[in-house]
C-alpha positions as CSV (number, residue, x, y, z in Angstrom):
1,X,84.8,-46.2,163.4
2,X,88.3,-44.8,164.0
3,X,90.4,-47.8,162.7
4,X,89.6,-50.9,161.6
5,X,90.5,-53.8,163.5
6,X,93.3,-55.7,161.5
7,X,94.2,-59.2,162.8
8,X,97.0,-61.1,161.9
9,X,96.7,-64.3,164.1
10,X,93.2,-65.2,165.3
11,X,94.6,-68.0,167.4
12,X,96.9,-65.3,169.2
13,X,93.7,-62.9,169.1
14,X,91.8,-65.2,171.4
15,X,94.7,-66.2,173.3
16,X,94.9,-62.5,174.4
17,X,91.2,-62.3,174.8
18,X,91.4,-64.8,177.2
19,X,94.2,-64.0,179.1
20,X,92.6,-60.4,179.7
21,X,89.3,-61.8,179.9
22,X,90.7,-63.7,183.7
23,X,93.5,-61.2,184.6
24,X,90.1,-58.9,184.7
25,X,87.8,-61.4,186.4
26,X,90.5,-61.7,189.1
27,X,91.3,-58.6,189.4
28,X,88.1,-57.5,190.3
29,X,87.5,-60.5,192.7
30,X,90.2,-58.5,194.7
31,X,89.0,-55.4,194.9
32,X,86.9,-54.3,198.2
33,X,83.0,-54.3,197.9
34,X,81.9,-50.3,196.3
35,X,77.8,-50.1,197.2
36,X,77.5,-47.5,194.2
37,X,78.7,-50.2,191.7
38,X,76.7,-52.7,193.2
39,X,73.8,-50.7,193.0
40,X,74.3,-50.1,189.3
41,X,74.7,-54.2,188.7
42,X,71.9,-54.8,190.5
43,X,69.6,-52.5,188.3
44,X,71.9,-53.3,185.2
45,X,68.9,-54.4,183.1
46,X,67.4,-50.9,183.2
47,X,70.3,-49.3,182.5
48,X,71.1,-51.4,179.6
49,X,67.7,-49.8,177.6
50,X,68.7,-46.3,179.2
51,X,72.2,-46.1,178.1
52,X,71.4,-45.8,174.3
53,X,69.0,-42.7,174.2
54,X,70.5,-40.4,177.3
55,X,74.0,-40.3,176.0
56,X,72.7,-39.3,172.5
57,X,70.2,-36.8,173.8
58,X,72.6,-35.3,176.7
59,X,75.6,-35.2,173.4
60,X,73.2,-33.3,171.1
61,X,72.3,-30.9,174.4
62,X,75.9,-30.3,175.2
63,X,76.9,-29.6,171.5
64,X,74.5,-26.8,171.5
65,X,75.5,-25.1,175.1
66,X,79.3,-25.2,173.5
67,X,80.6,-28.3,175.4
68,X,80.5,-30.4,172.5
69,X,84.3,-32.5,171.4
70,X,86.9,-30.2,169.9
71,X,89.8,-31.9,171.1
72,X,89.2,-31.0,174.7
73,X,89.5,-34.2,176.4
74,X,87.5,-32.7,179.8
75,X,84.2,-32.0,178.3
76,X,84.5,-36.4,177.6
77,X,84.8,-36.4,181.1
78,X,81.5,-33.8,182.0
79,X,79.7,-36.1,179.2
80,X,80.3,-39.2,181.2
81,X,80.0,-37.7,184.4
82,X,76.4,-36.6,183.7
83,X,75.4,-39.3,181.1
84,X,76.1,-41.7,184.6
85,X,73.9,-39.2,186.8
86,X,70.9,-38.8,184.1
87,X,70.6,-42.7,183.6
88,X,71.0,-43.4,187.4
89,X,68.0,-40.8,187.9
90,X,66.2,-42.6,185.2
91,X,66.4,-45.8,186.9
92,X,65.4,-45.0,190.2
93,X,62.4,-43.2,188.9
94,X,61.9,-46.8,187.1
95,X,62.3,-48.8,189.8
96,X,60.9,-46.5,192.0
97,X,57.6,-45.5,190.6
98,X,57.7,-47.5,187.4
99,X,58.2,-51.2,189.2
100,X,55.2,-52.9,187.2
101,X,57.5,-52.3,183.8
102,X,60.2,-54.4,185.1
103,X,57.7,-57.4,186.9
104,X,57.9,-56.4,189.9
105,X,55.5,-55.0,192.7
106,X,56.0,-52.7,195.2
């Protein structure tokens, strides 16, 4: 934890929740339909038990080839960027070839 979170006015807090919560909702209503993203949505599930271990794994991997974070805000962006390939790999191999884990049948 960087900073704790210090509230002053819950009632404000939720107000501002909320108000972000629909600018956000709407916002994305407008934008144009991305076949990538929807992709990613539609196999959300998987994703959701891959995303714990491959960004650990692929953090302690990049620490020891020298990419690890010493206040060089690109090697964030290289993490994400393959953290999102390694777990999209991971979840095609799943639905691909691993189906019956997730109910389903070829």
């Amino acid at each position: 934890m960087i900073y704790p979170l210090s509230i002053d006015s819950y009632v404000l807090f939720f107000l501002d929740m909320l108000t972000s919560i629909f600018l956000l909702v709407n916002v994305c209503k407008l934008l144009p339909r991305c076949k990538p993203l929807e992709w990613v949505g539609a196999h959300s599930i998987v994703y959701y038990f891959v995303c714990g271990g491959v960004p650990l794994c692929l953090s302690l991997a990049l620490e020891k080839v020298g990419l690890g974070y010493h206040g060089a805000y690109y090697s964030v962006l290289i993490a994400y960027a393959l953290v999102c390939v390694v777990a999209s790999c991971i979840v095609a191999i799943v639905y691909r070839y691993l189906s019956f884990m997730i109910g389903k049948r070829h």
